[in-house]
N, C-alpha and C positions, 0 to 999 in steps of 0.2 A: 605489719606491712609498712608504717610509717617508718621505722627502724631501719629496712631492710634499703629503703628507697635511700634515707641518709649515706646510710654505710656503705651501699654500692657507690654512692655521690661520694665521700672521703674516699674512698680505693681508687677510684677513677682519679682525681686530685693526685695521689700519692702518683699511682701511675705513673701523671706526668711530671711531676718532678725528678724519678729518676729514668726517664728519658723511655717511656718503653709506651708501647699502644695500645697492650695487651697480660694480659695476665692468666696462666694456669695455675689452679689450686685444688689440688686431691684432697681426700675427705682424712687420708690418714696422717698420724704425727711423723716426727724423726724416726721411729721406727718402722715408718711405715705399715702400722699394724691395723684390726680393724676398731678395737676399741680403745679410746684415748683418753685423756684424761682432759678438765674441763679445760685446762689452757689449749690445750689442742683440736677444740673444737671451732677451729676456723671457718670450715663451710657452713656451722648451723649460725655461729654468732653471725655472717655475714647474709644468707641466701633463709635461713628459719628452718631449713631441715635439717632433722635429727637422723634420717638413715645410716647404716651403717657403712654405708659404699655409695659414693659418689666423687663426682668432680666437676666443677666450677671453671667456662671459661668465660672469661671477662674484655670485654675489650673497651680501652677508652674511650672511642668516638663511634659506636658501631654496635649492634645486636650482642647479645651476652645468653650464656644456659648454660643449665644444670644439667648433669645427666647420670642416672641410675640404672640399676637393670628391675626386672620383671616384678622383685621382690615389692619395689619400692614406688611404682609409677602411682599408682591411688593416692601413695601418701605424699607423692611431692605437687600433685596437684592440690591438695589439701595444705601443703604447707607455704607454697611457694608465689609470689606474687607474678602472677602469668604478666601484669604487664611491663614488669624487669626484665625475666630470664622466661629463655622458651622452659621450658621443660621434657625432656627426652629420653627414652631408651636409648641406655646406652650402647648395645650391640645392634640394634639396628641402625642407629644415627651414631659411629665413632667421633668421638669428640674433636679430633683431626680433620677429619671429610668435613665434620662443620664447619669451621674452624678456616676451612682453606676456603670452602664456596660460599662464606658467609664473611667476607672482607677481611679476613688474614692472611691473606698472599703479600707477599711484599714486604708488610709489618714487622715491628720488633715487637715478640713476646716476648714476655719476662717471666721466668721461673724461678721456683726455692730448691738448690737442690738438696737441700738437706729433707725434700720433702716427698722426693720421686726417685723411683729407682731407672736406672737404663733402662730395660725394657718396657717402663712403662713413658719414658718419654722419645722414644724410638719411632711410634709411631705420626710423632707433629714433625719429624726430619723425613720419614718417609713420605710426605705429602708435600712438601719442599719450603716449608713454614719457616723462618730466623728465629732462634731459639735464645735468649740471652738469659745467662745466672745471673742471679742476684744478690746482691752480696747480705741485704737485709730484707725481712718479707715487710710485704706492703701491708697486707692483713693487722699484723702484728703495731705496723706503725699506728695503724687508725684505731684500734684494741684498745680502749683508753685505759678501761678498767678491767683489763685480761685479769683471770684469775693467775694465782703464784703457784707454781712448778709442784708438783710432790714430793715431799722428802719424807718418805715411810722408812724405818729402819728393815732392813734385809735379816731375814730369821733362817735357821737352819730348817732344811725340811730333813724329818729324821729318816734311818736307811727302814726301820719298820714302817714307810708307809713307799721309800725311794726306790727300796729293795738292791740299787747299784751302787758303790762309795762312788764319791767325783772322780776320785785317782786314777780310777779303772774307765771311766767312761770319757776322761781327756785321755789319757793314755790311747783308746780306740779311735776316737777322732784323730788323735795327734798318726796313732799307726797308717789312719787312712791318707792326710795331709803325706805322709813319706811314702806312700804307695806311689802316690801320684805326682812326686816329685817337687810339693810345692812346702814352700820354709812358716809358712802362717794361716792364718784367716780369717777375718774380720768378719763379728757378733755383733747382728746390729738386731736381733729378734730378740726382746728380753722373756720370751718364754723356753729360748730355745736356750740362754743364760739360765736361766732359773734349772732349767731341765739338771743344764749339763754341772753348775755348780751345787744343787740339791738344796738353792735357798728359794724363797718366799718370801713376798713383800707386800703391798697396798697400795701401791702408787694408780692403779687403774681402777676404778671399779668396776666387779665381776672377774677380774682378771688376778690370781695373788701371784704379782711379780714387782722386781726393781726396776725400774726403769734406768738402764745402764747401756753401754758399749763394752764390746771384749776384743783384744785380740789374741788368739791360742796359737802359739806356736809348735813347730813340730819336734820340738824336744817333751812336750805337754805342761811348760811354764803357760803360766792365762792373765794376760793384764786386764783389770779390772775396772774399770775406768767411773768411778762412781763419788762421789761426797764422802771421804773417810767418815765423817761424823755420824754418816749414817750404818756403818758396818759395827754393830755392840762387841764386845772385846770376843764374847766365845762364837760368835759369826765369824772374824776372824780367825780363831783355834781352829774353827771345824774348815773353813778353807783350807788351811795350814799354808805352809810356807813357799809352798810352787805357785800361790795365784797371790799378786801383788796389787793392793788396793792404791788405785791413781786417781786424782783429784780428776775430772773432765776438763780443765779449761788444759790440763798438759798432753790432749788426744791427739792435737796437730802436731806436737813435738814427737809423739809416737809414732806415727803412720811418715813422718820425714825419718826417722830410724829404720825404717825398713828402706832403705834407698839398695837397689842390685838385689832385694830377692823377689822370690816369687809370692805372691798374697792373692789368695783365692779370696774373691768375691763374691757373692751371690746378684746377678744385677736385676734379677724381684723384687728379691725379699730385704735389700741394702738401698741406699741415699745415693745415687749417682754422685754426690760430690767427698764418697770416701776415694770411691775409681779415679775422678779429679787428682783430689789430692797425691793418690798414694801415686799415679801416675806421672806428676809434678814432682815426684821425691826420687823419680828415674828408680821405681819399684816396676817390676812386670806382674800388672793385675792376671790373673787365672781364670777366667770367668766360668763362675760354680756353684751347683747348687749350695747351701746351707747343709753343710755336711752333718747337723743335728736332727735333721726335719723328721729324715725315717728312721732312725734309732729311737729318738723320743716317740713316734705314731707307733711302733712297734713294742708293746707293753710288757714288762716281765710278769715273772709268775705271781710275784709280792704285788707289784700295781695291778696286776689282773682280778687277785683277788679283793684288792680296794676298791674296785669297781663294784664287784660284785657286794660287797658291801655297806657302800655307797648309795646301790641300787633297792637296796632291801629299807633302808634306815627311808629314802627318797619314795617307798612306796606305799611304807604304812602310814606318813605325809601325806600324800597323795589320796588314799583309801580315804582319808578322815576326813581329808578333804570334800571329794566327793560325795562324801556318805553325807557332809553340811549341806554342800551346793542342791541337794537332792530333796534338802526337808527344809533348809529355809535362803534356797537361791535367789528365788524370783524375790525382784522387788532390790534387790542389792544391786551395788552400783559395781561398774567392773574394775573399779579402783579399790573396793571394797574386799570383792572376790580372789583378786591377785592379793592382796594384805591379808587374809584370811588363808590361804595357802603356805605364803611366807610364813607365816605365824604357826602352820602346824609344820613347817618342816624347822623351825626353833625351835619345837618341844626337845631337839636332840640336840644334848651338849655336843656334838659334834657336827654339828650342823655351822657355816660360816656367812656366806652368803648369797644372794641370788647369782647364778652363773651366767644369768643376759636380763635385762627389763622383762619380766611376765608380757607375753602378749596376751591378754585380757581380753576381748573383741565379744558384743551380745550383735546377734542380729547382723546388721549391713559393716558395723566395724568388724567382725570375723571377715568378709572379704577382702581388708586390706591386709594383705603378706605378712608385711612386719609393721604389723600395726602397735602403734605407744600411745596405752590412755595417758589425757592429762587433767586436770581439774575442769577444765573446761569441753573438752569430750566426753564424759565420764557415762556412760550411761547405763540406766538402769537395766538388767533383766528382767525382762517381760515372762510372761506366761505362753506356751507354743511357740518356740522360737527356738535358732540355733545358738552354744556360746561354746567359742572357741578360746581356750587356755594354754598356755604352752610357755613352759617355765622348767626352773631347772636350780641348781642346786650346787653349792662346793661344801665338799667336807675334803679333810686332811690326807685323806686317801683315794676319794676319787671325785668325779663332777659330772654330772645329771644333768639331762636334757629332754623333755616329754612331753608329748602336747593329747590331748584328746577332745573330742568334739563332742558335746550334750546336749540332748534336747531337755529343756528345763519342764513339759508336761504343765497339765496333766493330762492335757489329748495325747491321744497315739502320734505318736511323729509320721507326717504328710509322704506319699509317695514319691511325690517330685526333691525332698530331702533325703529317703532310702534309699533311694538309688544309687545316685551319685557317691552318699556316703557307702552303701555296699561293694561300689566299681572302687572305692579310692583303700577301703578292706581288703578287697581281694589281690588289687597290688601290692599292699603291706604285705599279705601271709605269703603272695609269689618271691617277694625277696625274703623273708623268712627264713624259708624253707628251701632254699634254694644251695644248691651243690655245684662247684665251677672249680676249674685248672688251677694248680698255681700258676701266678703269673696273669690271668685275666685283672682287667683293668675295671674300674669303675662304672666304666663307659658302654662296656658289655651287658652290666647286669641292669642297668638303666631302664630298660622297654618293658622288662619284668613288669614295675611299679606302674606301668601306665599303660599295661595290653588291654585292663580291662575297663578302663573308660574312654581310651582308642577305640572300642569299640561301640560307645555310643557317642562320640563324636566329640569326646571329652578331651581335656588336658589339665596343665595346671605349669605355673611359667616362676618353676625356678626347680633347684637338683633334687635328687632325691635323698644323699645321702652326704654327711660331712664329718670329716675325722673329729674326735673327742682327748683332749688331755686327761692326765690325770693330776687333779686338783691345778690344772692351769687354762688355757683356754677353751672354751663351749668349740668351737671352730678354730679345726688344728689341722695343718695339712702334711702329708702333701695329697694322699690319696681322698679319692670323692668318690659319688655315684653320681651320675648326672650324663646331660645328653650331649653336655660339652666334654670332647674329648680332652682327655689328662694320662699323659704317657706313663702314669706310674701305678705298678701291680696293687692287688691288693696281698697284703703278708698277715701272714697267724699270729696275732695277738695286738692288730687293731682295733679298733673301736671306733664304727660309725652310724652313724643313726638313719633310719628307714622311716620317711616321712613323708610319702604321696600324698596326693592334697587334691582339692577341687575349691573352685572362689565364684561365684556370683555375684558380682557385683553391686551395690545395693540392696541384697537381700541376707548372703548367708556366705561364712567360711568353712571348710570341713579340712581339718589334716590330723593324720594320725600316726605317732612318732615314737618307737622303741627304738633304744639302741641295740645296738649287734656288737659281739667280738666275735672276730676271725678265727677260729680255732680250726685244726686237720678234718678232715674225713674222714669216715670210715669207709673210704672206696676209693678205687683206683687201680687202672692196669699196672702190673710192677714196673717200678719205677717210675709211675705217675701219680703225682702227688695231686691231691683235689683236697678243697678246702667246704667250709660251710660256717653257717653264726648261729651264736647262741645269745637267744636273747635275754638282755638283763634288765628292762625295764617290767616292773609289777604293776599292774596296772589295768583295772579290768576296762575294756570298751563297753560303749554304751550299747546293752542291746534292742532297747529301744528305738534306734535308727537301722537292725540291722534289717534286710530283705533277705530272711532266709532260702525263698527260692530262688533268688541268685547266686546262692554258692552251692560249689561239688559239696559230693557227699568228705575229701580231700580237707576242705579247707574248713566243714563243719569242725572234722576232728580234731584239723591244729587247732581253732577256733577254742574250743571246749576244754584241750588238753591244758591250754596258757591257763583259760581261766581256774581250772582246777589248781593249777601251780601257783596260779596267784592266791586262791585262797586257803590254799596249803601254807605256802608262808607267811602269807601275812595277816589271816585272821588272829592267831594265836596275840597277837600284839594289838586289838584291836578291844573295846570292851565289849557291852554285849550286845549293846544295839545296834555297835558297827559289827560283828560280827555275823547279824542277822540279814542287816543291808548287806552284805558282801557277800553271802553267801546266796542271795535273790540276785545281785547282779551277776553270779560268777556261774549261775545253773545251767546246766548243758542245753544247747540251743534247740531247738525244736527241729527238726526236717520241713523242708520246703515242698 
């Protein structure tokens, strides 16, 4: 807290010397992405939180706050010095509305825009705020000892795991960019780079990408905008000669080269001050999606089967897992337990690295959403108690996300915990199992995952569901399931994850998380296509929290049928005591 109170004291200082009142600062880097790398952790070195979504508004003579959404409120109270920054829901309290009734009217705020995209600074002009760029960030000024940049070498990712050459998938983009009449488009997402060039890097941790800018133009040449030093001679080869590797400091000479055409933007997922510039260079911006987002979310047959792959190697982990947490959990620290997890999904040489921080959470840390043990949290698993894990995995082919909730025994697990946990199962199996149109939206299948502890008065305050890379980002969009509406269909050969949840506060967390791919139906009036998921996470649930007389006889048998499948697959890889454990967890559930 001492730290925090300095550092807001220097930023304030900075502030005023270059002439401004105020200051906005989003949680994401230049890419605007969710996970950054440690220079770019601007909002924790400044305010102490580590979530992964937030934003910082600052003012020099006047109240200052943080604000998150639903995931994150436990833990920014936990992190955050209440008497600096309020601390806030962000949809409920928009950072603007505060911002305006809270002595920013009139004011000059200063922003980075290399650091927000248009849409998301749209909202401080709709509230009738002064908005000023800046030309250098204040954060960075008072940063003394920022860490140094990433410079990971960019590796080929092979077509045996890409399944598409790059050539064919600039060629599509580029066909889409001439549909629609525009001559370029500016890559500022490096997974959506990675995707589209079939390389891989390290620049992030959890994330295997370079951290680059692109521009693709609509002939399908791709300027690459990256440190040559960092492109190894056969990185190079495998690009070949249509994609040109450009030093970054020559970006601004690029984007004044587009002077009279047309350059689609994306103004989300892009830096408002490429729109700036490229608008400065008398280019006409396009304003557009990231024409990679659903080709990349839309998985082919080779990555489809990587998942599935992926998911099998992530669950006989997982099993060995559990089958330890089960005979010598209690009493381990939950820093212990997530390192012990890690550790069995290393037993596979093709195993890489964790794909987000283990949520680790024994007892009242399970209620915090996106809770991150630290040395100093750490705490032990008790004996009767809930613990919540949810952790995830990259191998070369595909990337794992999974969470399950246990009761560590040896008492029978308490009613007021079966419950809940049963309502927050049976909206799991309702999206499951669930059959819908093409074309239905995320938005639609949402109520699925929460009918049935809607009906005990229940909820749980964040989505239900979030797009999956393959071997690149844990959270890949464009499509969701959640209760916030998002205009974008779900398509066959997605991949996202089904993870209703329940949190008590001070006592217990419960979420329970398989992923899904979107594959066809087998139904439908002709000519109407209906889709359904298949799920690929192995993984048995804990049947010690389940209240069998709260489920159909329905949701007994998908209940039963999973487990059977899971230890159809994955005992044979298991030796014989986990195979004994697995088969006592995976046994058909009793009737209610």
């Amino acid at each position: 807290m001492t730290d925090s109170a300095s550092r807001l004291a220097a930023l304030r200082a900075a502030l005023g010397q270059m002439n401004v009142d105020g200051f906005v600062l989003p949680r994401g880097d230049e890419h605007l992405g969710e996970y950054v790398a440690p220079c770019a952790e601007r909002l924790a070195w400044l305010t102490g939180f580590t979530g992964s979504a937030g934003m910082t508004v600052v003012q020099r003579d006047g109240p200052s706050a943080v604000f998150s959404d639903g995931r994150y409120i436990t833990q920014m109270d936990q992190q955050i010095d209440g008497a600096l920054w309020s601390r806030l829901h962000i949809r409920d309290t928009p950072p603007a509305h505060w911002l305006a009734a809270n002595g920013g009217a009139g004011k000059r705020i200063g922003y980075d825009p290399r650091l927000v995209g248009e849409a998301g600074l749209q909202p401080f002009l709709d509230a009738g705020l002064t908005l000023v760029p800046l030309a250098a960030n204040p954060v960075d000024q008072v940063w003394t000892d920022r860490p140094a940049a990433p410079a990971t070498p960019c590796l080929p990712h092979p077509l045996t795991y890409a399944g598409v050459d790059s050539a064919a998938k600039r060629e599509r983009i580029a066909d889409t960019l001439k549909a629609e009449g525009q001559d370029a488009v500016i890559l500022g997402d490096p997974t959506s780079i990675a995707w589209l060039l079939n390389i891989r890097g390290g620049d992030i941790p959890y994330i295997p990408v370079c951290l680059a800018f692109a521009i693709l133009h609509a002939d399908a040449r791709l300027d690459l905008f990256i440190d040559p030093a960092r492109v190894p001679a056969d990185t190079g080869t495998w690009l070949g000669p249509q994609v040109s590797i450009t030093p970054p400091d020559r970006l601004d000479a690029a984007l004044a080269a587009l002077t009279g055409q047309r350059v689609r933007i994306d103004p989300v997922g892009t830096a408002i001050w490429f729109i700036q510039t490229v608008q400065a260079a008398g280019a006409t911006v396009v304003r557009g999606s990231d024409p990679c987002v659903v080709p990349k979310a839309v998985k082919n047959e080779v990555e489809q089967d990587g998942a599935r792959r992926a998911h099998m190697q992530d669950g006989v982990a997982l099993c060995r897992f559990l089958h330890w947490l089960d005979e010598a959990g209690v009493g381990q620290g939950e820093l212990e337990a997530a390192g012990r997890l890690d550790s069995c999904r290393a037993g596979s040489p093709d195993y890489r690295e964790e794909s987000f921080p283990a949520i680790s959470g024994a007892g009242p840390n399970g209620a915090v959403i996106h809770y991150r043990v630290t040395p100093e949290s750490n705490r032990r698993l008790g004996a009767n108690e809930v613990y919540l894990i949810d952790s995830g995995g990259q191998y070369p082919f595909g990337t794992t996300d999974v969470t399950r909730t246990i009761w560590t025994g040896p008492d029978a697990g308490p009613d007021h915990v079966r419950g809940p946990f049963t309502r927050v199962l049976k909206g799991h199996i309702a999206l499951a199992q669930a059959r819908f149109p093409a074309g239905v939206t995320g938005h639609a299948l949402d109520a699925l995952a929460r009918y049935a502890l809607w009906q005990a008065g229940l909820d749980y305050d964040h989505g239900t569901g979030h797009g999956i890379g393959s071997y690149l980002s844990v959270h890949e969009g464009p499509a969701s399931i959640s209760a916030v509406y998002r205009p974008v269909a779900i398509e066959a050969g997605m991949i996202l994850s089904n993870e209703p949840g329940y949190y008590r506060p001070g006592a217990f967390g419960i979420r329970l998380e398989n992923l899904l791919l979107v594959r066809p139906a087998p139904v439908g009036a002709p000519g109407r296509a209906f889709l359904e998921f298949e799920t690929l996470t192995l993984a048995p649930f804990d049947r010690r929290l389940i209240d069998a007389a709260l489920l159909t006889e329905g949701e007994r048998s998908w209940l039963d049928a999973y487990h059977a499948r899971v230890c159809e697959d994955i005992a044979p890889h298991l030796d014989s005591a986990g195979q004994t454990w697995l088969r006592a967890a995976c046994a058909p559930l009793a009737g209610g």
